[in-house]
C-alpha positions in Angstrom: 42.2 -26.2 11.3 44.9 -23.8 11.2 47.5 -22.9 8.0 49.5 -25.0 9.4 47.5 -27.8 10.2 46.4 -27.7 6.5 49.8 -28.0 5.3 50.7 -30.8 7.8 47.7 -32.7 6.2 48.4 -32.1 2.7 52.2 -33.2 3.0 51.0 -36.7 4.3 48.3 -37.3 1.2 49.5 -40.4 -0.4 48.1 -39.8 -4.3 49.0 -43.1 -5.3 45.3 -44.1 -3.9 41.8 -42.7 -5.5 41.3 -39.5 -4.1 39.7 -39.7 -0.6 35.4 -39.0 -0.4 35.5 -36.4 2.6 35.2 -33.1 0.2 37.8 -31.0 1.7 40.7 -33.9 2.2 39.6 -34.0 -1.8 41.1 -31.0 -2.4 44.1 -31.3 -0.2 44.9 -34.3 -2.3 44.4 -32.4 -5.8 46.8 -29.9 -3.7 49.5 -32.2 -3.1 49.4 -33.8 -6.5 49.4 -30.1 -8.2 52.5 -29.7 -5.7 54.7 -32.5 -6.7 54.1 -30.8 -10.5 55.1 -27.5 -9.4 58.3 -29.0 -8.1 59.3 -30.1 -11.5 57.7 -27.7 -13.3 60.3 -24.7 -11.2 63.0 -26.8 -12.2 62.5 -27.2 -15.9 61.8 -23.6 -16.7 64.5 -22.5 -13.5 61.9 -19.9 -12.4 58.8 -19.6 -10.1 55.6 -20.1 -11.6 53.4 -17.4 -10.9 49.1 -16.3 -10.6 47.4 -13.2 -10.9 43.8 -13.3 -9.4 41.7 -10.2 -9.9 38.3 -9.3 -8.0 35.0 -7.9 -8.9 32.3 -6.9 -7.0 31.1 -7.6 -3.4 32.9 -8.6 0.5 31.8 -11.7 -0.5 33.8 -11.9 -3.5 36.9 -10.8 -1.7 36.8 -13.3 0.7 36.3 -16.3 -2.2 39.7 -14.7 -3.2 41.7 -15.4 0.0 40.2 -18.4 -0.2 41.6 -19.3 -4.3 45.1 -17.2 -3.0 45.4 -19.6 0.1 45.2 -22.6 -2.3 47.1 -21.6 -5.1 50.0 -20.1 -2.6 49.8 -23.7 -0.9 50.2 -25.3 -4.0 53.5 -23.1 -4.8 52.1 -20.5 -7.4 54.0 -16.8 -6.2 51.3 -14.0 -6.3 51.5 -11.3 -8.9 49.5 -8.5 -10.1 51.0 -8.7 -13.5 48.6 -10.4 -15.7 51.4 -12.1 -17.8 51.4 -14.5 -15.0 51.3 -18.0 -15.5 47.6 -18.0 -14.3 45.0 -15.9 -14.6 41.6 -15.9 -12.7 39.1 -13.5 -12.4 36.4 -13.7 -9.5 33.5 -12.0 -11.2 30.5 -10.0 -10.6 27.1 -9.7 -12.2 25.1 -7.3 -9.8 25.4 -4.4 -12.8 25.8 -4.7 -16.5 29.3 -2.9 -16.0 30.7 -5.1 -13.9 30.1 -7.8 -16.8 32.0 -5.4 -19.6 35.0 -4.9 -17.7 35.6 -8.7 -17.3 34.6 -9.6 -21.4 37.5 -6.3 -21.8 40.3 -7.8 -20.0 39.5 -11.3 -21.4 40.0 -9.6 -24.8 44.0 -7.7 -23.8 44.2 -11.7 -21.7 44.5 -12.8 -25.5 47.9 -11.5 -26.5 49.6 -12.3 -23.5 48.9 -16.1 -24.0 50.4 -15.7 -27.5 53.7 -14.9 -25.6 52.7 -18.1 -23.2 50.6 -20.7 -24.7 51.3 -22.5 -21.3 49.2 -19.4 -19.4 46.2 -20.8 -17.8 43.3 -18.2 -17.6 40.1 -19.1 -15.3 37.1 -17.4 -14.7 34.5 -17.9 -11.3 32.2 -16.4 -9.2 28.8 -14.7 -10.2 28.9 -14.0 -13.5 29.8 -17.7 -14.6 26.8 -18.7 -12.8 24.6 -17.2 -16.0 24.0 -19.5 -19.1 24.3 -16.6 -21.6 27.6 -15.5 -20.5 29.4 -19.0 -20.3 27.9 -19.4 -23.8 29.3 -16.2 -24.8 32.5 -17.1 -23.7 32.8 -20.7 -24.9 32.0 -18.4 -28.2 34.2 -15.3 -28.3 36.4 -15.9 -26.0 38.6 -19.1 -26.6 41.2 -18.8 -24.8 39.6 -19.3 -21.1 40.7 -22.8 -19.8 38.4 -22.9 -16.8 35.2 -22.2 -15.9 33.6 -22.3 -12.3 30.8 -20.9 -10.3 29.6 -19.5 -6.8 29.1 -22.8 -5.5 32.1 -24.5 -5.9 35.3 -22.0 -5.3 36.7 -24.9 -3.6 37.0 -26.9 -6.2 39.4 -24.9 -7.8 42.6 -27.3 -6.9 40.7 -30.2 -9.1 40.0 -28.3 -11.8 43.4 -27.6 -12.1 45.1 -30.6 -11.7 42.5 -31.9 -14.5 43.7 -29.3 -16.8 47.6 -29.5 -15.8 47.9 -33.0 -15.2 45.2 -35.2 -16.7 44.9 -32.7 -19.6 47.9 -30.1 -20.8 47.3 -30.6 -24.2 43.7 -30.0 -24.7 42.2 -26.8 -25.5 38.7 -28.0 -24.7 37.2 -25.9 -22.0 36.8 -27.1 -18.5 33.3 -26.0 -17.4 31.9 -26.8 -14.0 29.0 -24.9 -13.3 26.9 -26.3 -10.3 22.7 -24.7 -10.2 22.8 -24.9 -6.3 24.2 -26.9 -2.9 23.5 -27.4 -0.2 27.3 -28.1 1.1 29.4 -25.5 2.8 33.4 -26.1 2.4 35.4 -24.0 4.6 38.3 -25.9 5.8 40.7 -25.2 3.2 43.7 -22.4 3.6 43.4 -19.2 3.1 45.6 -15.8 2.3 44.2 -12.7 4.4 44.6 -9.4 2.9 45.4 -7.7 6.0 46.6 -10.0 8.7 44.7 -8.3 11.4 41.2 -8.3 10.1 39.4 -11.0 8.3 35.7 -11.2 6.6 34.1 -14.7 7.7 31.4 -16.3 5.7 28.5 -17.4 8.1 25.9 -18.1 5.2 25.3 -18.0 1.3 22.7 -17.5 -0.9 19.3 -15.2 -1.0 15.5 -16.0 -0.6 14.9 -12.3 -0.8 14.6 -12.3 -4.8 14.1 -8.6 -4.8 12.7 -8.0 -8.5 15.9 -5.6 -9.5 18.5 -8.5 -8.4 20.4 -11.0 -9.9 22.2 -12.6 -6.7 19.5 -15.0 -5.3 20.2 -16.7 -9.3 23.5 -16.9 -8.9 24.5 -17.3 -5.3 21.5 -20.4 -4.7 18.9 -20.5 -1.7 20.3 -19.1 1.6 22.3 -21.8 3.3 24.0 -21.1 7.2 27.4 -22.5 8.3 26.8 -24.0 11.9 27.6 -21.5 14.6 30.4 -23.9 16.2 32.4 -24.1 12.7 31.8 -19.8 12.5 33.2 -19.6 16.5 36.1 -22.2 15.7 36.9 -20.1 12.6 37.5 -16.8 14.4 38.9 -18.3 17.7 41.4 -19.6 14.9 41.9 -16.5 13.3 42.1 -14.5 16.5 44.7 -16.4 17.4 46.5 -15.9 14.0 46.6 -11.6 15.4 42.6 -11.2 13.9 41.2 -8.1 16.1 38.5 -7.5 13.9 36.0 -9.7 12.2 33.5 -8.7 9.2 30.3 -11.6 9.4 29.1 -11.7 5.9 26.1 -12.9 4.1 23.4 -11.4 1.9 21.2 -11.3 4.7 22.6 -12.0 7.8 19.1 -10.8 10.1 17.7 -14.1 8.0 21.2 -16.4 9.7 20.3 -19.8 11.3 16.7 -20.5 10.0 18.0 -23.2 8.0 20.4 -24.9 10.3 18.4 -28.3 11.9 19.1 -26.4 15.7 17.6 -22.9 14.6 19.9 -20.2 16.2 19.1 -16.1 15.8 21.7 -13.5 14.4 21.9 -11.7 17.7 22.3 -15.3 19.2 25.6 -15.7 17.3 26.8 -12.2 17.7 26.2 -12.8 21.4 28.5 -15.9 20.9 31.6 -14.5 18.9 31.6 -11.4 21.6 32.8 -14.0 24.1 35.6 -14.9 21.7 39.0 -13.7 23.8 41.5 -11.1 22.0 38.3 -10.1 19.4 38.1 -6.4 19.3 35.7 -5.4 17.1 32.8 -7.3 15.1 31.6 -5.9 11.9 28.4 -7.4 9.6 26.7 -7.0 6.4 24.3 -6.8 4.8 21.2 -6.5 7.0 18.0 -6.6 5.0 15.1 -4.2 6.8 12.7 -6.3 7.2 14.2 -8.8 8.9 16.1 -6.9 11.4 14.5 -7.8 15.3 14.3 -6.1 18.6 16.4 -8.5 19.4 19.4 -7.8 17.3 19.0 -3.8 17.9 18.9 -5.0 21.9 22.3 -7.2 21.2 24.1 -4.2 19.3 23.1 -1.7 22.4 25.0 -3.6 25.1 27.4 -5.0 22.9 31.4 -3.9 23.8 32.7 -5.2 20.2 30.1 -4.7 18.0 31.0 -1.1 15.9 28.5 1.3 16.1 27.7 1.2 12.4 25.1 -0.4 10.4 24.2 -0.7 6.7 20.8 -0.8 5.9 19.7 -0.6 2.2 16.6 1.3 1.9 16.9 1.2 -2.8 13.7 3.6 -2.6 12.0 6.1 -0.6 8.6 5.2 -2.1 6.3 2.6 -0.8 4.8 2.0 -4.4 8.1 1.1 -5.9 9.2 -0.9 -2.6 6.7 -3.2 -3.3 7.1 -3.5 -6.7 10.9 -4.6 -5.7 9.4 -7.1 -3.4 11.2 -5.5 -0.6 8.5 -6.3 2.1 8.5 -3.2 3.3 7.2 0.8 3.2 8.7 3.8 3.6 6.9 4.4 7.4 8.2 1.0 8.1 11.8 1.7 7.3 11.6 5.1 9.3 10.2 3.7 12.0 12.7 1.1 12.1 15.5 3.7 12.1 13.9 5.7 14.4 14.1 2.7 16.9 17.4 2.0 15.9 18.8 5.7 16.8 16.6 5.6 20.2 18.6 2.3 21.2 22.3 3.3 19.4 22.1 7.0 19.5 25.5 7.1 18.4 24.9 4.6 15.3 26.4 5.5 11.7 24.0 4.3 9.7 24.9 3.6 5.6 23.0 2.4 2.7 22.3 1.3 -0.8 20.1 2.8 -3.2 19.0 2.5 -6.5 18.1 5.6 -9.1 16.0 5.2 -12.2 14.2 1.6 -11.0 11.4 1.3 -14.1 8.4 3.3 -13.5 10.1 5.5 -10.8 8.5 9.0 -11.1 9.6 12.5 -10.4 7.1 11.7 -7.3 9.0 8.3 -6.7 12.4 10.1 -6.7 10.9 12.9 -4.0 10.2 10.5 -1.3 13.9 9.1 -1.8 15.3 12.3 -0.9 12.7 12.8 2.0 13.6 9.6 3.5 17.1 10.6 2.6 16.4 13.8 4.6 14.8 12.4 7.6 17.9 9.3 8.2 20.4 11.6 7.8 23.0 9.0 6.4 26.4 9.1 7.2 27.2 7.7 4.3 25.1 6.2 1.4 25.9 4.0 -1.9 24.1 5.3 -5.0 23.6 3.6 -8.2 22.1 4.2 -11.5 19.5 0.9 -12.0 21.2 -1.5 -14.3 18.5 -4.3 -16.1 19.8 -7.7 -15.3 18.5 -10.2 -17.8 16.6 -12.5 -16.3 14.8 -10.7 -13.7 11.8 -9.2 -13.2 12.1 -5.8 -13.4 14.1 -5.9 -16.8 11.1 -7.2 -18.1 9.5 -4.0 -17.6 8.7 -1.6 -20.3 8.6 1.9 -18.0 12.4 1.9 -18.3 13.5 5.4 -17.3 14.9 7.8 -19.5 19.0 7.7 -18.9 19.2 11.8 -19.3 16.3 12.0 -16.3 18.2 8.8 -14.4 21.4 11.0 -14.5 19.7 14.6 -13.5 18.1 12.5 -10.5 21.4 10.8 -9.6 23.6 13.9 -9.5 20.6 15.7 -7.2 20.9 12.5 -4.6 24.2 12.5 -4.8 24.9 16.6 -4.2 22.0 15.8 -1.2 24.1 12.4 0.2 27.2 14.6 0.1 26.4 17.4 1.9 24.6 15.6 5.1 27.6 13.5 5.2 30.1 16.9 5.2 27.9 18.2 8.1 27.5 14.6 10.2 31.3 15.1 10.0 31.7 18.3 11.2 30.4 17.2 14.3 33.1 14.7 15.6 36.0 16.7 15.2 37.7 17.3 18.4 36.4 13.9 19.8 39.2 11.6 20.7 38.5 7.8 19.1 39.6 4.2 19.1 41.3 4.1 15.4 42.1 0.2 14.2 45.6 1.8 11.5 45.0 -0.3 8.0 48.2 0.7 6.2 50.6 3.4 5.2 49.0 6.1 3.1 48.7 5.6 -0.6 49.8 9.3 -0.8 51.7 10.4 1.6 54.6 7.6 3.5 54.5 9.9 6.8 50.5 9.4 7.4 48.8 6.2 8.3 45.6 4.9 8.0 42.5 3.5 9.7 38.9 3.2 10.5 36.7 4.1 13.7 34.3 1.8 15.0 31.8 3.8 12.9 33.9 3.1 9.9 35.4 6.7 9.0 38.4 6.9 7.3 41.1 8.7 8.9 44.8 10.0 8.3 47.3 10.9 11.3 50.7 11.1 11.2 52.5 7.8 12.2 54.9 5.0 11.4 54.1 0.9 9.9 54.6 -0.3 13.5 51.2 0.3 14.3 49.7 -1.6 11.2 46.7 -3.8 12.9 47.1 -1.9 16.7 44.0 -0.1 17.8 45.3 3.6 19.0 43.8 6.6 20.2 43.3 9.5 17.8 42.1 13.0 17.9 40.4 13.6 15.3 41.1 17.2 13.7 39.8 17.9 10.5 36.5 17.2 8.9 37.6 16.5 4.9 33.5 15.6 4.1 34.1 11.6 3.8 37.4 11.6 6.0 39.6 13.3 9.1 42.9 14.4 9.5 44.3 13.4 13.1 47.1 13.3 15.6 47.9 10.4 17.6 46.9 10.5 21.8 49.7 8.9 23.4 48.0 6.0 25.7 
């Protein structure tokens, strides 16, 4: 269903009856219940009520958060990024210890702000709530979270608030709803796009990989896939909402469709949303190695729409630690898959993830990162320091590296990433390309913004009128990890 669809639906909920069993028409009657309160809520304090809702971490993530946006805008809250707002939520992250301490900080400054507003409702979700030590840590320390809810129920959020606004304004008991797995998928609830003209879409959820580094399959459940015909009806919707470009995510995609009761391939469904009229371009992560099939890299070569771009996390260079990580794969394997990758895609940008200082990684280890680094040529890669994740296997591990030798090794890869990417660069300027514009630059109001279909940032001189138009640009200057261009008049 549409926005408006949604809304249509909601207005004709009739909460004088128990709320109804079909999940989603649940929420839309928590929704309409939590709308009659706004109402009178606006007019006794003669102001909008307003919600703040900060993200951590992954695509994933974001696209949780249009989901919580689309249902708190529905139910009348006006979006702020003050956090004196009248409700706070954080989506959180756990993939690195960081991410963790910049959520238990701004829970800490969250406390004098709901001195000011005792009525200020603060809610926490997503990853990090999904680990028992941290909900008890903050049922300890922090007392002034209302809500707590996981990965697995985001859409659940309209109940939970109507049970703390309506059925419970008084109490400061915590409301914790933390679910260990599902296997349900709840999509048809609205939704607030961050850009109007490009949307991520969720076509599964969950992990089976359970690399030995990673928290996610523990906190995002077994892998689960949406049914193609609710993924196709989803973008045909938003497509016709001005959606040129779509982003399929999941932590796997190559593993889509083995758990649906009709088994259907990756490259099956990418074959099926290129049909999709007025799509331009289709985008996906993440692809795991060793699942990625002649068949997909056969799909991507014909393929129109699909950008030539694909992230593929390699973590190490060395077969000894690749099996340690349970990564079902060596370092010939990986090479030889890129190798048949560039032979199909010649032009392909190819990304990707990897980890510094894993435990037990040696000076030898850290070599044969940089040789594969080397040999792929990335155009652009993510690098990370290893951060122990209670709870798995490798933070179990007593060969934890040395942080002075992690850093020395991080800053070589990183010098190495940079300069290939500089010189991969170099070699496009000139070329005239297909730029989708993002926005108005951050820096400069004269220059706008976009991305070619290999996912380089570039800046050309232009106006907001062509926000979300794909136009041609020459691209002129090589900056190492963006260009400067002029607009080709079509």
């Amino acid at each position: 269903m549409d926005y408006l669809e949604i809304e249509e639906k909601v207005a004709k909920m009739d909460i004088t009856l128990p709320p109804p069993e079909p999940e989603a028409d649940r929420q839309y009657y928590f929704i309409r219940k939590l709308q009659l309160w706004m109402e009178e809520k606006k007019k006794e304090l003669g102001r909008p009520l307003t919600a703040c809702i900060t993200t951590f971490g992954c695509q994933m993530n974001a696209r949780d958060s249009e989901k919580i946006i689309g249902i708190m805008e529905m139910i009348g809250y006006e979006m702020t990024d003050s956090e004196e707002a009248d409700f706070v939520l954080y989506n959180t992250c756990t993939v690195r210890e960081n991410a963790n301490l910049k959520v238990y900080g701004r829970l800490g400054q969250l406390k004098k702000y709901k001195k000011k507003n005792p009525h200020m409702v603060i809610a926490l979700c997503g990853c990090m709530m999904q680990e028992k030590v941290v909900v008890d840590k903050i049922k300890q320390s922090y007392r002034n979270v209302d809500i707590i809810f996981g990965t697995h129920n985001i859409f659940k959020l309209a109940e939970l608030l109507s049970l703390k606004l309506l059925d419970r304004p008084e109490s400061k008991k915590m409301i914790i709803d933390i679910w260990d797995g599902t296997t349900e998928v709840v999509e048809d609830l609205p939704n607030e796009r961050k850009y109007s003209f490009k949307s991520g879409v969720n076509i599964m959820f969950g992990c089976n990989n359970f690399c030995s580094y990673c928290i996610v399959p523990y906190v995002r459940g077994r892998e689960r896939s949406r049914e193609p015909e609710d993924i196709i009806a989803e973008i045909e919707c938003m497509v016709k909402d001005g959606v040129v470009e779509v982003m399929l995510l999941g932590q796997n995609v190559n593993s889509y469709g083995k758990t649906l009761e009709h088994p259907v391939s990756f490259a099956q469904l990418l074959e099926r949303v290129e049909k999709i009229e007025g799509l331009e371009r289709i985008r996906f992560m993440t692809s795991h190695p060793k699942d990625l099939s002649d068949e997909l890299i056969e799909v991507m070569a014909k393929s129109q729409k699909i950008c030539k771009q694909l992230h593929l996390p390699l973590q190490s260079g060395s077969t000894r630690l690749l099996k340690d990580m349970n990564r079902h794969y060596t370092k010939e394997d990986y090479l030889f898959l890129v190798e048949k990758i560039r032979r199909a895609i010649p032009d392909i940008a190819l990304t990707t993830d990897i980890i510094v200082g894993y435990p037990g990684e040696t000076e030898q280890d850290f070599e044969e990162t940089l040789d594969v680094v080397r040999k792929v040529e990335y155009d652009s890669a993510f690098t990370f320091i290893y951060s122990k994740r209670t709870g798995t296997p490798a933070a179990a591990k007593e060969d934890q590296v040395p942080q002075n030798v992690v850093k020395e090794r991080f800053d070589r890869l990183l010098e190495l990433v940079q300069d290939i990417s500089a010189k991969k660069t170099q070699k496009d300027v000139g070329t005239i390309q297909q730029i989708l514009v993002e926005e108005q630059n951050q820096h400069d109001a004269n220059l706008m913004t976009g991305r070619t279909g290999r996912n380089y940032l570039v800046h050309f001189p232009g106006n907001k009128d062509l926000i979300g138009k794909l136009v041609s640009v020459r691209l002129v200057e090589s900056k190492g990890f963006y260009y400067m261009g002029e607009r080709i008049e079509e």
